[in-house]
py3Dmol code that shows the C-alpha trace and the ligand (Angstrom):
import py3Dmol

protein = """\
ATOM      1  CA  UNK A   1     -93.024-138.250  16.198  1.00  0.00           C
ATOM      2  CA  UNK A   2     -92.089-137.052  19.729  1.00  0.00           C
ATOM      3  CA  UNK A   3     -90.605-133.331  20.247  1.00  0.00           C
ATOM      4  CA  UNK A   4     -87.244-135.276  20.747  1.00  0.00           C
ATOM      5  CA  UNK A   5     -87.233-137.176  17.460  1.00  0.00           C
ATOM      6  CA  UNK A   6     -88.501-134.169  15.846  1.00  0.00           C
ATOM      7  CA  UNK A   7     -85.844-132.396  17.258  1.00  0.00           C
ATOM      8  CA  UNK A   8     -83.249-134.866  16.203  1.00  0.00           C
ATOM      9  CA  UNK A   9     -84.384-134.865  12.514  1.00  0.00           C
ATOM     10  CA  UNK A  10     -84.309-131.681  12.180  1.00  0.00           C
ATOM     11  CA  UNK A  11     -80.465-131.165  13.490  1.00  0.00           C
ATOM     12  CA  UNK A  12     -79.474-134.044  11.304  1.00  0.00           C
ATOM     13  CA  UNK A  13     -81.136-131.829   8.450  1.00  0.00           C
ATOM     14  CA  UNK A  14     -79.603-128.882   9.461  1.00  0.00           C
ATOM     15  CA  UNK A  15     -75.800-131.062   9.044  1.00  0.00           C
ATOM     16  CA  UNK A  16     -76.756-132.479   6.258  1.00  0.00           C
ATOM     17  CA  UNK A  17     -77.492-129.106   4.599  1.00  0.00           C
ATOM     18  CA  UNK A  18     -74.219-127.565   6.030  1.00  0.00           C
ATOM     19  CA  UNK A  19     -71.974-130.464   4.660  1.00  0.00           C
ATOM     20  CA  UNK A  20     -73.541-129.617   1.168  1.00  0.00           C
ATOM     21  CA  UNK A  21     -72.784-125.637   1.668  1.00  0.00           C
ATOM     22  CA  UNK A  22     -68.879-126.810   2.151  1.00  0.00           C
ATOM     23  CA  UNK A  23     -69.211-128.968  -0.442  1.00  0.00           C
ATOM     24  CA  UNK A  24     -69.979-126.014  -2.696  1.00  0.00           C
ATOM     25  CA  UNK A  25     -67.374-123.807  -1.321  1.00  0.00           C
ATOM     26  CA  UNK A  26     -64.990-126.373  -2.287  1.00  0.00           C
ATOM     27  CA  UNK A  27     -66.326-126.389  -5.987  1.00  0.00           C
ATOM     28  CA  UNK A  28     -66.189-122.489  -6.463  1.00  0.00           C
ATOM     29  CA  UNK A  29     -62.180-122.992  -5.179  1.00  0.00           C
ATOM     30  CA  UNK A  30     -61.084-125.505  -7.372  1.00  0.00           C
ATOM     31  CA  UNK A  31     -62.906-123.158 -10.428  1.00  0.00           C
ATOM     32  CA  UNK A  32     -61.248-120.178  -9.244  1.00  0.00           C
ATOM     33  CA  UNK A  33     -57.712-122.521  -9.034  1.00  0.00           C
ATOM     34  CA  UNK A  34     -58.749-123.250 -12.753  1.00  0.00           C
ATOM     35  CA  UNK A  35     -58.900-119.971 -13.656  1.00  0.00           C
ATOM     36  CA  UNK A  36     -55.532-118.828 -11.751  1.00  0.00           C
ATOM     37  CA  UNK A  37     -54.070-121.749 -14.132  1.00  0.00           C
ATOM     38  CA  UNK A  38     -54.184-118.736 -17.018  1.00  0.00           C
ATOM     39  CA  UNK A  39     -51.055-117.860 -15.728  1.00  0.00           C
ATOM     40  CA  UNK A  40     -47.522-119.095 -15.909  1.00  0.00           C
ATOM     41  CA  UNK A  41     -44.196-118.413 -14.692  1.00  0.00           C
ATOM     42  CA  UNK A  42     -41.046-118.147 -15.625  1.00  0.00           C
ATOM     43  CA  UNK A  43     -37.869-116.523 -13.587  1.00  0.00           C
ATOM     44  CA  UNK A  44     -34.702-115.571 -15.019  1.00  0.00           C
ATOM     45  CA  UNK A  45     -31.450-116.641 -12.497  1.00  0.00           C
ATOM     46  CA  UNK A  46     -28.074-117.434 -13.421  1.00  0.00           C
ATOM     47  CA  UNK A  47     -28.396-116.245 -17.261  1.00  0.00           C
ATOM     48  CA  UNK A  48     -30.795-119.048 -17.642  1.00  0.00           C
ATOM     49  CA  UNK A  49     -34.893-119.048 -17.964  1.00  0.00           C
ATOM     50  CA  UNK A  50     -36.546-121.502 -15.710  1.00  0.00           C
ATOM     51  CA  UNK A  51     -38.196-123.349 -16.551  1.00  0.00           C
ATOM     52  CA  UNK A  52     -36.531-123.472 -20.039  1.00  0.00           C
ATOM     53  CA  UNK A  53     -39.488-125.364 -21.585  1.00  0.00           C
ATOM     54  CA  UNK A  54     -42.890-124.538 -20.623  1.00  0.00           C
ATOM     55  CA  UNK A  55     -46.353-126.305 -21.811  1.00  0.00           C
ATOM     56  CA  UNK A  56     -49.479-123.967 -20.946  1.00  0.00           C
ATOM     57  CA  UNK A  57     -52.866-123.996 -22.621  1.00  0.00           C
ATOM     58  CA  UNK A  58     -54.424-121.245 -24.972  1.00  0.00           C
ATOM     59  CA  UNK A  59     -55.112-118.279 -23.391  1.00  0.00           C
ATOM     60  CA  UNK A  60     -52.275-118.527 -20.915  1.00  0.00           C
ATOM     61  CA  UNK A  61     -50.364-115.167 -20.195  1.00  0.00           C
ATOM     62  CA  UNK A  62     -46.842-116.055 -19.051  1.00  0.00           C
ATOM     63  CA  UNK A  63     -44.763-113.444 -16.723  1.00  0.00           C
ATOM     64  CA  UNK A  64     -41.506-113.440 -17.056  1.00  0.00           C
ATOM     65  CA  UNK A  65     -39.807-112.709 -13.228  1.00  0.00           C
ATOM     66  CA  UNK A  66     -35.990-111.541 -12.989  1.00  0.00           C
ATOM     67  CA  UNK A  67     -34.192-113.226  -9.982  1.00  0.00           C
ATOM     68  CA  UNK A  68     -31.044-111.977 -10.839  1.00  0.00           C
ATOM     69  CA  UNK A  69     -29.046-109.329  -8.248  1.00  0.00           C
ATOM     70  CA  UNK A  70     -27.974-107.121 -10.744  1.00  0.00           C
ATOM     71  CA  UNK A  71     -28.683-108.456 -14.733  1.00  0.00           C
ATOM     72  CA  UNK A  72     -30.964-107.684 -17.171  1.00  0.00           C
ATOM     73  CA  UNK A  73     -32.159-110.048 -19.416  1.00  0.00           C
ATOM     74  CA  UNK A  74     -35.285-109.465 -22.498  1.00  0.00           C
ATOM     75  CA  UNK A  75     -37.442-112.411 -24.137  1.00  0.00           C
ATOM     76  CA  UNK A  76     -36.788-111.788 -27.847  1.00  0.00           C
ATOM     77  CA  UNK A  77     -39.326-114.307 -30.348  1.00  0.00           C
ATOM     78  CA  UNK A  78     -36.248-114.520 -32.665  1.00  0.00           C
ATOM     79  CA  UNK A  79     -37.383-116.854 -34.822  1.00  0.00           C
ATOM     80  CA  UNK A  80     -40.731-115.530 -35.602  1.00  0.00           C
ATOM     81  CA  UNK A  81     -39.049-112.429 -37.135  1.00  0.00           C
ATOM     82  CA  UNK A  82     -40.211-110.265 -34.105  1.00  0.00           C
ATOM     83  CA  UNK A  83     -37.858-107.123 -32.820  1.00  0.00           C
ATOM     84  CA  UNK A  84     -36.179-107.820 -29.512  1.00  0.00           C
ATOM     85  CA  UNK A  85     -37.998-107.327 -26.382  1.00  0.00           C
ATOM     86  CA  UNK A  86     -37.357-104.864 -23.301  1.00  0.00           C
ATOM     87  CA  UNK A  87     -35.088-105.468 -21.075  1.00  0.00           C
ATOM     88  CA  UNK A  88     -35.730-106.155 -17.761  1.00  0.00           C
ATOM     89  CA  UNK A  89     -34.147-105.974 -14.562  1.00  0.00           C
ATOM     90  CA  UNK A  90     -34.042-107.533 -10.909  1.00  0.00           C
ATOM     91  CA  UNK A  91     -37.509-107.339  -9.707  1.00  0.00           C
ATOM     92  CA  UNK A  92     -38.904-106.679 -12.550  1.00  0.00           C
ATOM     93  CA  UNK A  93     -41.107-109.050 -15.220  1.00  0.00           C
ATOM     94  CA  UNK A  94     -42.485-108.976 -18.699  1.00  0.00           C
ATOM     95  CA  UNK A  95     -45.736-110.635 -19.754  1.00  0.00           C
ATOM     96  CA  UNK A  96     -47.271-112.328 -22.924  1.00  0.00           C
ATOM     97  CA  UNK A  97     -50.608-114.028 -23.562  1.00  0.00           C
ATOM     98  CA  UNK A  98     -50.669-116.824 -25.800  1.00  0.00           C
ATOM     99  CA  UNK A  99     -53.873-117.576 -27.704  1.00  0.00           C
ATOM    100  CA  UNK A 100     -53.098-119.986 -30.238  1.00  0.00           C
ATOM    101  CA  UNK A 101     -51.725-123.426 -30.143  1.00  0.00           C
ATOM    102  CA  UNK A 102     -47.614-123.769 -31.343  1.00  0.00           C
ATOM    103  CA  UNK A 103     -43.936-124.116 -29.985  1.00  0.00           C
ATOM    104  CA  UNK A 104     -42.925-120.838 -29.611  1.00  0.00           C
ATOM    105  CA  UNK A 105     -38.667-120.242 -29.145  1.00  0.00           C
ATOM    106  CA  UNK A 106     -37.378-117.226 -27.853  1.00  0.00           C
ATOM    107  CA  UNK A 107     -33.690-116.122 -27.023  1.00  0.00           C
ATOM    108  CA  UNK A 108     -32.477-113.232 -24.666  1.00  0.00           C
ATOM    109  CA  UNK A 109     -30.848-111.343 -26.984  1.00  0.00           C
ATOM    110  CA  UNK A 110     -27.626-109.683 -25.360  1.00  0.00           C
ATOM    111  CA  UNK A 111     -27.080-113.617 -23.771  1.00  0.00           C
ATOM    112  CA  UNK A 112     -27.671-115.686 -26.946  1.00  0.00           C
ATOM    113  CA  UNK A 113     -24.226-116.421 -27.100  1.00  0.00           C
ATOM    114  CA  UNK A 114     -24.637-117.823 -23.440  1.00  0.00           C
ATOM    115  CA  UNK A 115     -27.414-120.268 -24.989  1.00  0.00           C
ATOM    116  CA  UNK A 116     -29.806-118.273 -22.919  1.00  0.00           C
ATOM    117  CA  UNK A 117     -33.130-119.307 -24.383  1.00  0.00           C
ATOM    118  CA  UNK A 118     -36.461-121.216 -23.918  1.00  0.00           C
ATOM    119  CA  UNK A 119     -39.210-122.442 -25.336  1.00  0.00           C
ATOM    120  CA  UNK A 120     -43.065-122.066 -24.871  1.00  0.00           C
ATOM    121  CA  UNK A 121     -45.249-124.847 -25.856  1.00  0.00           C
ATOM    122  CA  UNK A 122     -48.663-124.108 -26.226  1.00  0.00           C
ATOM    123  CA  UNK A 123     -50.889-126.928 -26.323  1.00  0.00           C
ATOM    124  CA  UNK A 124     -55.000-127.538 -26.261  1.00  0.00           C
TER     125      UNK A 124
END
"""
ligand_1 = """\
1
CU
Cu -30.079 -112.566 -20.611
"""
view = py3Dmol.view(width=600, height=400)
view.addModel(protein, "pdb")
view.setStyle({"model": 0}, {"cartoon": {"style": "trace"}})
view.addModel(ligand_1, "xyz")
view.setStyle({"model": 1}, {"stick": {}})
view.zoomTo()
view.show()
């Protein structure tokens, strides 16, 4: 093999070693996506929770984000028997994790009568 061809194999090695090292950069991004998938949102505007249903997988903690300009709002698990939750106001969230499978309703208590509610859906 001449110093040319030499030369020429080894750049194409080089390449062909530097289009696997993206390729692997690429991996460990779409794994640390994956893992930024344990989180969920949901915002409070106009006295309603958006999204109003919400499907997330075990393990998911889901924040809670009022949008309003000046209301509070809380996330109260009504129907599980739980007390209310705190309220919270513009610019400020709440947070849950969910760890086991289930639908799980909730209401904001002072704007029940407003049919403020949601649901979370926790699925495998
Ligand atoms: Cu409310």
């Amino acid at each position: 093999m001449s110093d040319i061809r030499l030369t020429a194999f080894l750049f194409s090695l080089l390449f062909t070693t530097s289009s696997f090292t993206i390729a692997d950069n690429e991996t460990e991004k779409a794994q640390e996506d994956e893992s930024a998938s344990d989180q969920a949102l949901v915002i409070t505007k106009d006295y309603k929770f958006q999204p109003a249903e919400l499907t997330v997988q075990p393990g998911t903690t889901v924040r809670w984000e009022n949008r309003e300009f000046r209301q509070y709002h809380n996330v109260w698990f009504k129907q599980a028997g739980e007390e209310p939750g705190d309220y919270f106001f513009p610019g400020e969230s709440v947070t849950r994790t969910f760890d086991n499978p289930g639908a799980y309703p909730y209401v904001c208590q002072p704007h029940e009568d407003r049919g403020m509610g949601g649901v979370i859906r926790v699925v495998e």
